[in-house]
N, C-alpha and C positions, 0 to 999 in steps of 0.2 A: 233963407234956410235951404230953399231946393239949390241953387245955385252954390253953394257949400256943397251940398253932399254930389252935387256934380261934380265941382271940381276935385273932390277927395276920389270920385269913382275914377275920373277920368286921368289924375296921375296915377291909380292905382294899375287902371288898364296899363298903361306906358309903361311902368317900370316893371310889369309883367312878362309883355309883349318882349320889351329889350333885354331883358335876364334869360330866358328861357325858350324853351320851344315847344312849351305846354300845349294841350288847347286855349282857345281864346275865350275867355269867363266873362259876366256882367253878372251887377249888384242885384238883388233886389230888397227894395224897402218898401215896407207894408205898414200902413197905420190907423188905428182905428178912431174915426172922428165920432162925438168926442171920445175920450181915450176910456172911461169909464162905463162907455155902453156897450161895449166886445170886444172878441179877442179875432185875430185872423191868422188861420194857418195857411204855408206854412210860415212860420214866421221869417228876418231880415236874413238874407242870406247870402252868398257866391253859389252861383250856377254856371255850368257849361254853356256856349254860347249853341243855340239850337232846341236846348232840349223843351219838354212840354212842361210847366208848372201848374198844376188845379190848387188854385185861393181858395178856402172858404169863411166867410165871414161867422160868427154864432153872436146872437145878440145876448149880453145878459138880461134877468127878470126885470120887467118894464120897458122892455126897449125892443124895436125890430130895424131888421135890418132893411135898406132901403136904394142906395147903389154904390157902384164901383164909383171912384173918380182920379183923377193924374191921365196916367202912362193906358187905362183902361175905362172907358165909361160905359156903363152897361148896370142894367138891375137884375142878371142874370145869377144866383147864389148856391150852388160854387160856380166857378167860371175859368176857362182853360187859358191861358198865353204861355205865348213862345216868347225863349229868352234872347233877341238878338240885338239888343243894348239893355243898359243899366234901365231897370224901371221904378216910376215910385208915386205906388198906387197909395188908395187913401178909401178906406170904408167909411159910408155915412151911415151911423144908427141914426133912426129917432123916435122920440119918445112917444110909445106905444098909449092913443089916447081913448082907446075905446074899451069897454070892461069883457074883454073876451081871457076866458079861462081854458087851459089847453090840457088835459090828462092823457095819459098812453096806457096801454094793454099789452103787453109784450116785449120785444124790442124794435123801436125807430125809434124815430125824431120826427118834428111837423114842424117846416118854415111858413112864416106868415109871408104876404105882399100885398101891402094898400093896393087897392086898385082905384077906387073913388074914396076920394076924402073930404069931409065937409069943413067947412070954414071956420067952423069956432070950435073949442076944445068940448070933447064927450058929447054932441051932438048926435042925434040917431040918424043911423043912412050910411055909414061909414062900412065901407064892400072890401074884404079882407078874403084874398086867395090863403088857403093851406093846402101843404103839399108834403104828405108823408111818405116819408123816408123809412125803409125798413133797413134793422140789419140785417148783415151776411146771414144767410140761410132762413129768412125769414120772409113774410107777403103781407102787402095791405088789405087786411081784408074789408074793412065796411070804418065809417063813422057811426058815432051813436053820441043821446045828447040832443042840443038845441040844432042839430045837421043830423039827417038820415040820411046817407047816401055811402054810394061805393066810389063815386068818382073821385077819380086822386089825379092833379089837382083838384079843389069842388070850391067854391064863391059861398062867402056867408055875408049875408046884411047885420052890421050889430044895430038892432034897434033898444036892445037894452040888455043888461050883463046879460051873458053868455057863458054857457059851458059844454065844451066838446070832448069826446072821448074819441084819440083814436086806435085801432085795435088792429092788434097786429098779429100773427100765428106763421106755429113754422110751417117752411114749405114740407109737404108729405111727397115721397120718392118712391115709383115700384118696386118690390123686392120680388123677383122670379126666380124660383125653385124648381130646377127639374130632376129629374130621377132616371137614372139609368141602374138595370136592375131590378133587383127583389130590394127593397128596404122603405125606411119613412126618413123622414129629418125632423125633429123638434121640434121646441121653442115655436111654438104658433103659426108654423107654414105647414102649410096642408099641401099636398103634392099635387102639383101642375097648376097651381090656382096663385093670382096675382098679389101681393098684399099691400097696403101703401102704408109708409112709414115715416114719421119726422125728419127731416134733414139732423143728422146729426147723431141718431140712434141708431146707439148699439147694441146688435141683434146675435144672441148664444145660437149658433147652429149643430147640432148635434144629429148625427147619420145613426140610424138603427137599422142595423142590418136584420132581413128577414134570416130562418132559420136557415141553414145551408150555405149562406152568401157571409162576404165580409165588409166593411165597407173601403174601399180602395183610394180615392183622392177627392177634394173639390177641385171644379174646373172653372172658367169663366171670368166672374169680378170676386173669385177668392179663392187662391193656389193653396195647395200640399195637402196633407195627409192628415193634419191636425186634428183632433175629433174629440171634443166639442173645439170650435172655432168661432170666433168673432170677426164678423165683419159690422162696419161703419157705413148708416146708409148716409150718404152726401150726394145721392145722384139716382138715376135709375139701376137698379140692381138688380143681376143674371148669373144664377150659382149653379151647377148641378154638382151632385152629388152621385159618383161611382160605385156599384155595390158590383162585387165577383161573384159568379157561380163558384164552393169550394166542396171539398171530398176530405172525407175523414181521415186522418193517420193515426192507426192505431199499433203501439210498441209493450211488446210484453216480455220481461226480462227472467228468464229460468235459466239458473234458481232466481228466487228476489236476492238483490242486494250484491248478486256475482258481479256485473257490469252497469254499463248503461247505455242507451241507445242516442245519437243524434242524428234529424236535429230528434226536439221532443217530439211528443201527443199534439196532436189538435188538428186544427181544419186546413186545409192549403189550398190555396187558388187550382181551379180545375187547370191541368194539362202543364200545371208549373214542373221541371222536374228539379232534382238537387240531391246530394250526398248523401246516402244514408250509413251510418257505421258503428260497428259496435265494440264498443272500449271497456276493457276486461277490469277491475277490480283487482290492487296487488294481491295475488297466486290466483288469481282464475285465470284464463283462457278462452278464447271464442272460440264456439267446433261449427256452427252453422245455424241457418235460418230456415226457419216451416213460416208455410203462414200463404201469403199473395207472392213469396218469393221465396226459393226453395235456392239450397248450395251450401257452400264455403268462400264465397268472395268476398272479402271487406277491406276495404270498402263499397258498394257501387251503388250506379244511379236510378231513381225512379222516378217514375211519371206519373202523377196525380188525373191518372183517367179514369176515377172510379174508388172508390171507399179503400182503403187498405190497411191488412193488421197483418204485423210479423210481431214473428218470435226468435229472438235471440237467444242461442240456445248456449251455455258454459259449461266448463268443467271443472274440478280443482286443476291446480297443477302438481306437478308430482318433483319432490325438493330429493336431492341426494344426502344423506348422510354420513360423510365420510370418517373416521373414526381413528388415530393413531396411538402410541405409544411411545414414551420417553423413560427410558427405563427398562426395569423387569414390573411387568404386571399384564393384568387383563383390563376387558370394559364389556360390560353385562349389560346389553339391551333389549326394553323392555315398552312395549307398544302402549300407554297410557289411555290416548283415544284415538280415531280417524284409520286408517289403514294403511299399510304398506302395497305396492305393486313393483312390476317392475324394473318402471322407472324410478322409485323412490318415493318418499314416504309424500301422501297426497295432501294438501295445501289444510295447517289448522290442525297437522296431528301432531298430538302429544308423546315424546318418546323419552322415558328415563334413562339414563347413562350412569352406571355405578365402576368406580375404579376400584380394581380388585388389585392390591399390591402382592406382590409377589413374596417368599417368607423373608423375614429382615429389610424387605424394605418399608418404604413408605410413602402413603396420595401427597403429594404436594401441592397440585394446584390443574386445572385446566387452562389448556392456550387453543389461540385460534381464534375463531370467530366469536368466542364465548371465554372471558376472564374473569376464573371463580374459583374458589379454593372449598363451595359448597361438592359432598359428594354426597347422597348422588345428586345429581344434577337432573333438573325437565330441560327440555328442548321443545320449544314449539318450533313449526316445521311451517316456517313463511319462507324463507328462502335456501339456496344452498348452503347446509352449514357441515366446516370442516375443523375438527378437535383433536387436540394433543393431550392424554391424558400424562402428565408429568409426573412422574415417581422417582423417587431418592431412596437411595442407600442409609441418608443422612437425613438428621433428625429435622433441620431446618436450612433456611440459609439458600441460597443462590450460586456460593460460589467464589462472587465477588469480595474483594479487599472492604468493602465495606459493608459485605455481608455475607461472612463467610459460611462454608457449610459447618453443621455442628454435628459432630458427631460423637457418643459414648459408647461404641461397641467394636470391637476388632473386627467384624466382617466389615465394618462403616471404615475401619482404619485399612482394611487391606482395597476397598473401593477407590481409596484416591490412586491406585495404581492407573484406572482409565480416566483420572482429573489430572494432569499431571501439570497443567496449569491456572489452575485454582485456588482456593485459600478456604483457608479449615482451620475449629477453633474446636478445641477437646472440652467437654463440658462434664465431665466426671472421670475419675479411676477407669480405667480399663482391664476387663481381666483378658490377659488374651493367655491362659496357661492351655486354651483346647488348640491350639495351633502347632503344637507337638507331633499330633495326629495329620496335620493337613498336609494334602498333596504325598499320600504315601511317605508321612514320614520325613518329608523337604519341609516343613513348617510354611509361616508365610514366607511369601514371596516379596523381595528388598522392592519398594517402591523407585520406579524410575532407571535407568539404566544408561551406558555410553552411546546409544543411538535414541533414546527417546527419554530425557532426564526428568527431572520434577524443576519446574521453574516458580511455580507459586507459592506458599507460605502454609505453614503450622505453627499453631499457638496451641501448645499442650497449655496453657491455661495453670500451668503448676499442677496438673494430674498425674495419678502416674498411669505408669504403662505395665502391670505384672505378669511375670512368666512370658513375656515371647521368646519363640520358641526360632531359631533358621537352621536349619542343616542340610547345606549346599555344600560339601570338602570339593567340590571338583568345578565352581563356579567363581567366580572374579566380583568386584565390586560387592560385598554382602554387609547387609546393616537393615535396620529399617529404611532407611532412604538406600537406593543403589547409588545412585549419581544425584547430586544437586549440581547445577545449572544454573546460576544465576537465581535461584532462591533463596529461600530462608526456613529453618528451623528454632523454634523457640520455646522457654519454659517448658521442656518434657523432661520429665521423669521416668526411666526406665527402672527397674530391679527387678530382680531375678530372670535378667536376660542369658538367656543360651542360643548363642553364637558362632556358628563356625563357617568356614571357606576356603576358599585356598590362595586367593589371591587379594590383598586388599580390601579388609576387614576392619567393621568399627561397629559401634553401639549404636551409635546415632547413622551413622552412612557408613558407604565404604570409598567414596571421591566425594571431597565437599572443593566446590568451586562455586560457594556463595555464601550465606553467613547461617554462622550455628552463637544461639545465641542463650548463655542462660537456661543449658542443658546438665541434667545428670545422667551418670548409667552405673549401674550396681547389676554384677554378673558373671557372665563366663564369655571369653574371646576365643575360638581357635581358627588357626589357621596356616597354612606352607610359610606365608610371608606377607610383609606390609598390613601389619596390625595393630590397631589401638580401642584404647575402651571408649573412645568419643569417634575418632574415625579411620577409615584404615591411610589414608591419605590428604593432607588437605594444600588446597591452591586458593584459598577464599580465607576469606574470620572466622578462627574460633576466637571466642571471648566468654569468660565467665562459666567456665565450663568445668564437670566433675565429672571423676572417673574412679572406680573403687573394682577393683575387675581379678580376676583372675587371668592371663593370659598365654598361652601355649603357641608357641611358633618355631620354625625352623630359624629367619632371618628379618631382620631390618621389624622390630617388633617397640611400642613405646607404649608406657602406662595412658597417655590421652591419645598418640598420634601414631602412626607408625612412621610416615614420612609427610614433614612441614616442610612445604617451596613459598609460605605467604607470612600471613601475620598468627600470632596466635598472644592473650593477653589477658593477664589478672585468669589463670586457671590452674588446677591442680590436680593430681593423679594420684591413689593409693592401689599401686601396682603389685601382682604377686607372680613374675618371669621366671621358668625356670628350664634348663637345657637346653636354651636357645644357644644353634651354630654359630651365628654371628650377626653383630651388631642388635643390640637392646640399649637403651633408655628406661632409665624410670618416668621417666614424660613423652620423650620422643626419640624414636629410635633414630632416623636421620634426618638433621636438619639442613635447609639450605636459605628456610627463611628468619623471618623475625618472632625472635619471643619475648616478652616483657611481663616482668611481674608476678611468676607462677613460684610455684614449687613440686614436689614430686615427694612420697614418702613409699614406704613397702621393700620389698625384696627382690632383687636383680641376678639373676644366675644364669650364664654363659659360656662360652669359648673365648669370643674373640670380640674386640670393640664392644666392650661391656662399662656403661657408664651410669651412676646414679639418676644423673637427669636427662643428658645424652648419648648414644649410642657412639656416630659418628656424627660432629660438626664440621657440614662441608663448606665449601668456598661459597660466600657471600651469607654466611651463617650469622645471624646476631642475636644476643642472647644478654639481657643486662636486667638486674634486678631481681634474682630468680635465687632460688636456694633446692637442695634434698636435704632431708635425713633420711633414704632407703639406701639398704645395707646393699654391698655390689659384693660377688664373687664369679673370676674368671681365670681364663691360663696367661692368657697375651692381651694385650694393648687394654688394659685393666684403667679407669678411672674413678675419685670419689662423683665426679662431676661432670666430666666428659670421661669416653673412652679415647676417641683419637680425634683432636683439634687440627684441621688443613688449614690450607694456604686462605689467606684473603677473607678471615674472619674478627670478628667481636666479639668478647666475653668480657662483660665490667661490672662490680659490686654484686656479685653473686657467692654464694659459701655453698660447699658441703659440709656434713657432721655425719654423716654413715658410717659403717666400718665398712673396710676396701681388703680385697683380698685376690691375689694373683699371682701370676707365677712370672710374667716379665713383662717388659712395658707398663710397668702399675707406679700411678703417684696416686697420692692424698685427692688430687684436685683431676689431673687428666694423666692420660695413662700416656701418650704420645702427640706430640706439639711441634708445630711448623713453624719454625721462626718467619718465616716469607707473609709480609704481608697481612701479618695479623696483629690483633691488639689485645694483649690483656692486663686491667686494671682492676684493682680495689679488691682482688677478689682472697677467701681466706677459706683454711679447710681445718678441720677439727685433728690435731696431733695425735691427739690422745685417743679417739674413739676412731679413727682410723686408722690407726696401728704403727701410720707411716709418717718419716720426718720429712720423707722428699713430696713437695708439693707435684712436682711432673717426672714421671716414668723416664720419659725420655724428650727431653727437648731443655732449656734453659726457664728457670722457674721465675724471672722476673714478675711485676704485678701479679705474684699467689704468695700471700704469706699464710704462714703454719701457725696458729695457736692451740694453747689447752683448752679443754671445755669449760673451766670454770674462766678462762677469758672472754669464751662465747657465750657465755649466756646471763641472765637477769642484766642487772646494770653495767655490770660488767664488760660488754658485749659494745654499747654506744663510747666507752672508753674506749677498748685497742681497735676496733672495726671501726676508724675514723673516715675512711674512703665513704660510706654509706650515708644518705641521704635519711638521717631520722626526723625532719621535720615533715616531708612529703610522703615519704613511701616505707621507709620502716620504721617498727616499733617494738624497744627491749619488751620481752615475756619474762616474768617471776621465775628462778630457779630453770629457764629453758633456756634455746635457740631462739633470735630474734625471727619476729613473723611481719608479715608485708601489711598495711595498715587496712588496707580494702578486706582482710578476712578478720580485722578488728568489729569494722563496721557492718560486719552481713549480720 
């Protein structure tokens, strides 16, 4: 068997040695004879070659341990060898023959060792060494039992059963406490005195500083600041404990609650210095310190030589109030609590703000630092606060396209003069008949003009507008609107407007160069020239538009327009023109743009280029769809429907039925016609109720036929006026003149 485990060690050695370049290792095998009586640590194993291994054998109950044998012989238990070949040792138990009983007190072990053994089994006289063993942190203190002694090892004779007790206690360590300072320490150490303590105990140190003092560190066998602290006695132990002479810092804040001081209140190590400073409270302010240190400087530093109390002295702070106006109005202030100075209202005062609108206007809202449409308004006075009191003309509204201003009153209607790009929505009737009186008898003033127009939007809402009142004879552009720009007017209702100017005159405006939409005006127009009861000129849309007017002019005068260079469509005029010099319309005095789908009715009386619906149609003139019944009388270039048609125009499926009445150049339909470049079709004039057979004055009457009236009108009318479009746009009327479908459906 050993010769086996030899040979197993000794190719293991080989093929180690040859593989690698390890250290060089041996076996060890340990075994306990017989295998039943103990155990032997450490047990079988690979060790480095050199190193020290400690065996130790333990016998089980009934058995002692007795010697080493192999590779070590010896009765030595535990026993040291060096590894420097394979070894293979062998423990002999044997069975323990004498009645000895072994008991402990603490923590060891006790190895027995025969020393004399007698010959035959349980014989008396049998001399057994014991040799206690204590554990880690423990002392053999005494045997007690059938052995009274301290000696360790100690020899017993068994002369007959036996029983030993051996006793074991921990080892006790000094613990030293000293003091540096004024103070005590805790937990059962009494200052400067020695205490002895169990190996292993753990000891609460707790530092009480005398009054005055703090306590500062432990130093020695137990570092830092910790206070209460544990230390572990394992050994002799040497702590002291640090106490500081300190001085009082005492902080007093006036007023309470203004600031605060750092650092805090309390004691500080004598002669320590550090930042002292004092931090204001949002609207206080620091003005200076009384006390152990007088000034204005903050921060600075002091030095704990001696007890010290400051006082930090505050103030409010003083907030400005700044205060504006948007609009016509005032703002009434009025001091609630705290006071006002100088510099402004002091930190925590109270000030009411009331918006006093101006007459006809109106509080709308406050801006600024404060958004609130409360009036009046408190203002507490924490910080700088600066306010716009906002006030309108108008009832509501901002302004904006999607929230226009509102306004019901004619001073609110002549205010959009300074909005003039803005948007406005009429929320009732307006009376404006006191504007008669305004500005010496100039009435209001036409909103917008050729150097500063109106670009933004009205929605009369289907309100009306009664009695406005303009009387400008020696001013340009006159209307409610002066100029539009790229705006819009809509749904207004004008009557009983009185109107006049001298240049460029309308109901609605006097230049529309943006859209007029879904307007009426019932009134009076005068003016030198370029006048209509909707506008005095337009470059932009009208559409949908009325006009019932009276209108007075020297020239170039129309029942809706005076002069169209754009579009105009599905509108109508009941015009009453009389001694106009030259050129009138019952619609539009001169055209140049497009018109669709209107008609024109009332009384046309002039000189010259006198035409039921148009005055004069100039080049690039179009015009289809359109009809008059208003009666025309002039001397020269007389038309039912035009007065004088130019070059490079359109007239198609349009009729007059007026009477026509002139002295040369007069047809039924146009009084004077340019063959060059123009077109005319479908169109037809009433015979009979125009007095005249010749459709054109002067020019060739192709596309204008002549019928009687009972041709033109009821059903009659969709028979011989076959040119016309009665499924889209017109429609017979009972015993009348056919009408345009869109005045079927309003």
């Amino acid at each position: 068997m050993r010769l086996l485990t030899l040979l197993v060690s000794v190719t293991a050695l080989f093929l180690i040695s040859c593989s690698s370049n390890d250290p060089e290792t041996y076996n060890l095998t340990v075994t306990a004879v017989p295998e039943e009586a103990g155990t032997v640590t450490p047990e079988n194993g690979e060790f480095e070659e050199g190193r020290e291994i400690e065996i130790a054998a333990t016998p089980s109950e009934g058995w002692r341990f007795d010697r080493w044998q192999g590779d070590i012989e010896s009765e030595n238990n535990p026993t040291v060898l060096t590894m420097d070949s394979d070894k293979d040792i062998a423990a002999l138990f044997v069975k323990r023959e004498y009645p000895l009983t072994i008991e402990t007190i603490g923590e060891g072990e006790v190895s027995e060792r025969v020393v004399t053994e007698k010959t035959t089994d349980y014989e008396s006289g049998t001399r057994v060494e014991l040799t206690a063993e204590p554990a880690e942190g423990w002392t053999f203190t005494r045997w007690e039992g059938d052995l009274e002694s301290t000696e360790n090892p100690d020899t017993v004779t068994i002369e007959s059963p036996t029983e030993i007790t051996a006793l074991f206690s921990r080892i006790e360590y000094p613990l030293t406490v000293n003091i540096v300072g004024n103070g005590t320490v805790d937990e059962e150490v009494i200052t400067s005195k020695v205490t002895d303590y169990e190996s292993g105990t753990e000891v609460q140190l707790t530092a009480i500083p005398d009054e005055e003092y703090l306590f500062s560190d432990w130093t020695g066998d137990l570092e830092g600041d910790e206070n209460p602290a544990l230390i572990t006695i394992d050994g002799p132990k040497t702590v002291t404990a640090t106490f500081l002479r300190t001085f009082k810092f005492t902080t007093i804040v006036n007023p309470e609650g203004a600031g605060t001081v750092t650092p805090d209140s309390g004691r500080y190590v004598r002669d320590v210095s550090f930042e002292v400073e004092a931090i204001p409270e949002p609207g206080w302010e620091f003005t200076s310190w009384e006390g152990d240190f007088t000034g204005s400087v903050n921060p600075f530093d002091l030095t704990m030589n001696g007890n010290k109390t400051l006082v930090a002295n505050f103030e409010r702070q003083a907030f400005v109030l700044t205060t504006d106006v948007s609009g016509s109005g005032q703002i009434l202030t009025n001091l609630i609590s705290g006071s006002e100075e100088d510099g402004g209202f002091l930190f925590e005062s109270e000030v009411e703000l009331t918006a006093v609108p101006a007459e006809n206007w109106n509080f709308v809202r406050w801006e600024g630092d404060i958004e609130s449409i409360e009036n009046p308004i408190t203002v507490s006075m924490d910080k700088d606060v600066s306010l716009v009191a906002v006030f309108s003309i108008f009832d509501g509204g901002d302004g904006t396209a999607e929230n226009p201003y509102q306004l019901s009153s004619v001073i609110q209607l002549q205010e959009i003069q300074n909005h003039l790009d803005s948007h406005f929505i009429q929320m009732t009737d307006i009376d404006a008949l006191a504007t008669a009186t305004w500005n010496s008898g100039e009435g209001f003033e036409p909103i917008g003009d050729d150097v500063d127009s109106f670009t933004g939007s009205y929605n009369g809402s289907g309100f009306e507008i009664e009695g406005l009142s303009i009387n400008r004879p020696q001013e340009f552009n006159i209307g409610l609107f002066g100029y539009i720009n790229g705006g819009s007017v809509s749904n207004v209702s004008m009557v009983e407007a009185d109107i006049s100017g001298e240049e460029r005159v309308g109901g609605i405006v006097g230049i529309n160069e943006g859209v007029i939409d879904s307007v009426r005006v019932e009134g009076s127009i005068i003016s030198e020239s370029i006048a209509g009861g909707i506008a005095g000129r337009n470059i932009g849309l009208v559409q949908n538009a009325q006009a019932s007017v009276n209108i007075s002019g020297s020239s170039t005068i129309g029942g809706l327009v005076g002069i169209n260079s754009s579009i105009i469509s599905k509108s109508h005029s009941s015009a009453t023109m009389e001694n106009v010099l030259s050129v009138a319309g019952g619609f539009v005095g001169r055209n140049s743009g497009r018109i669709d789908e209107s008609y024109a009715e009332g009384f046309v009386d002039g000189t010259e280029n006198i035409g039921g619906f148009i005055g004069v149609n100039n080049p690039g003139g179009v015009i289809t769809n359109s009809y008059t019944i208003a009666d025309v009388t002039g001397d020269d270039i007389v038309g039912g429907f035009i007065g004088d048609n130019n070059t490079a125009t359109e007239v198609e499926f349009s009729y007059s039925a007026g009477a026509v009445s002139g002295a040369t150049n007069t047809g039924g339909f146009i009084g004077t016609h340019s063959t060059q470049s123009t077109l005319l079709n479908g169109n037809y004039w009433d015979t009979e109720n125009s007095g005249l057979a010749d459709g054109i004055g002067d020019g060739p009457s192709d596309g204008v036929t002549g019928l009687q009236t009972a041709e033109m009108t009821g059903d009659e009318a969709e028979v011989n006026m076959t040119a016309f479009n009665w499924v889209d746009i017109w429609i017979t009327s009972a015993a009348n003149y056919p009408v345009l479908r869109w005045q079927i459906t309003e």
